[in-house]
C-alpha positions in Angstrom: 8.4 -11.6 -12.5 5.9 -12.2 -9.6 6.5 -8.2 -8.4 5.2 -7.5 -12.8 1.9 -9.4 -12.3 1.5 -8.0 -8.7 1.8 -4.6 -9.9 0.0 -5.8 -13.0 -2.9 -7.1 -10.4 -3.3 -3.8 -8.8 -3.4 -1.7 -11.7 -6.4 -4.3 -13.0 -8.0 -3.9 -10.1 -8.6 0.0 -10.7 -9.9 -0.3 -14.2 -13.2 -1.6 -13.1 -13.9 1.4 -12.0 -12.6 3.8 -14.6 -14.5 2.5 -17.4 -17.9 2.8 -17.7 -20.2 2.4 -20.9 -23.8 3.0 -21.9 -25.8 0.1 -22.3 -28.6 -0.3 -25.5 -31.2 0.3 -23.0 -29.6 4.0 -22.3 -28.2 2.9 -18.5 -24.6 3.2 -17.4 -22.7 0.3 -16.7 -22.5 0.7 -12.8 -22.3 -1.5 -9.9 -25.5 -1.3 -7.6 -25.1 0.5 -4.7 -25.5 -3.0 -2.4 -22.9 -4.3 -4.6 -20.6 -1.5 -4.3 -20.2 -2.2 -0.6 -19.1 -5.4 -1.2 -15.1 -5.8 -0.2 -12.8 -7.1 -2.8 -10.2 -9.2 -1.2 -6.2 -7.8 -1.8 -4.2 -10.8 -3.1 -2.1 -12.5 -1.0 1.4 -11.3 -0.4 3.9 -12.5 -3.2 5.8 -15.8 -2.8 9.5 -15.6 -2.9 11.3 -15.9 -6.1 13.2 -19.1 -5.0 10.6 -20.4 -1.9 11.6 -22.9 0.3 8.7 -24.9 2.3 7.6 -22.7 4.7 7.0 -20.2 2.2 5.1 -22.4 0.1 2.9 -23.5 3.7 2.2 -19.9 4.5 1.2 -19.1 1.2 -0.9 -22.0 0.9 -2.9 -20.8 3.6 -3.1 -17.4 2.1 -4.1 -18.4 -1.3 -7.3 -20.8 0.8 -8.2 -17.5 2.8 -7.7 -15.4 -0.6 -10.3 -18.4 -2.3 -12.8 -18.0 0.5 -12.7 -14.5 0.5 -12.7 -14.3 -3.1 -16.2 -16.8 -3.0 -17.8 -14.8 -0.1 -17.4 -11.4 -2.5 -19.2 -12.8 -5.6 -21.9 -13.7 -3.1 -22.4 -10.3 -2.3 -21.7 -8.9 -5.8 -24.0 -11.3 -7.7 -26.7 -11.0 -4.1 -29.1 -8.6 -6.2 -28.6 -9.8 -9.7 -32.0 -11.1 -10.6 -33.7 -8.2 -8.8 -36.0 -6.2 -11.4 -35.1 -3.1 -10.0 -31.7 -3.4 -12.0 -31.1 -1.9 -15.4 -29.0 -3.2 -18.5 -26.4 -1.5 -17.2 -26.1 -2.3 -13.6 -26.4 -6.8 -14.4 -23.6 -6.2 -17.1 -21.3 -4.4 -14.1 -22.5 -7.3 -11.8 -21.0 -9.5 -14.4 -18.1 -7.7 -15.3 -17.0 -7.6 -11.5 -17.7 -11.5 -10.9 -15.9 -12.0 -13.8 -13.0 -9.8 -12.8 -12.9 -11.3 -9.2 -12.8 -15.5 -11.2 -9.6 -14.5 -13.1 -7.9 -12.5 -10.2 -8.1 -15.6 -8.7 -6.9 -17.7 -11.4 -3.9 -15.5 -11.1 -3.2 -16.1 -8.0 -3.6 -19.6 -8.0 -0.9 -19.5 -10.8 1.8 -17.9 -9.2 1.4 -20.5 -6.4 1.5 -23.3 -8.7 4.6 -21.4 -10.0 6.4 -21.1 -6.8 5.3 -25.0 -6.2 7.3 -25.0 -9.6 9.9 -23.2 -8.7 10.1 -25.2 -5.2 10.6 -28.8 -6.8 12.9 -27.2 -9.3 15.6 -26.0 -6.6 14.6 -29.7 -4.4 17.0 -31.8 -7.4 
């Protein structure tokens, strides 16, 4: 299950950039350059289907690392938004892409709580 919305995580993670659409105002939606340059943290590495402690610890620490990453990148994404040098297009890509980058996280922060799940289950 956890190896589905892994792959299911990556594949997500290259739509962004296929899809692009014209905005009323004639502009594409497309990231601004500063914005392109900004690194999109990889998820953490999967938790074990049946995790004992340490597992949970160390992925603990990677989903808090993922979460300040995660934070530091809509900095930098959202850095430019109220600039007036943006078009339609580009604040709708900016939105699209902090938006993207709140429910990656969510994701991840499910499949811990579902190992922490998991974990209790297998403790009785």
């Amino acid at each position: 299950m956890k190896r589905i919305i892994f792959t299911g995580l990556m594949l997500v993670t290259m739509a962004p950039a296929m899809a692009q659409e014209a905005m009323d105002d004639g502009s594409m939606v497309v990231l601004p350059i500063t914005a392109q340059q900004c690194n999109l943290p990889n998820a953490p590495p999967p938790i074990p289907e049946v995790p004992v402690k340490e597992d949970l610890l160390r992925a603990q620490k990677g989903v808090k690392n993922f979460q300040t990453d995660m934070e530091a990148y809509r900095e930098c994404v959202n850095h430019d938004v109220l600039s007036k040098d943006l078009s339609d297009g580009n604040r709708q890509a900016i939105t699209n892409a902090h938006n993207y980058s709140v429910d990656m996280e969510e994701r991840v922060a499910d499949m811990f709580n579902e190992a922490v799940r998991a974990y209790k289950k297998n403790q009785k």
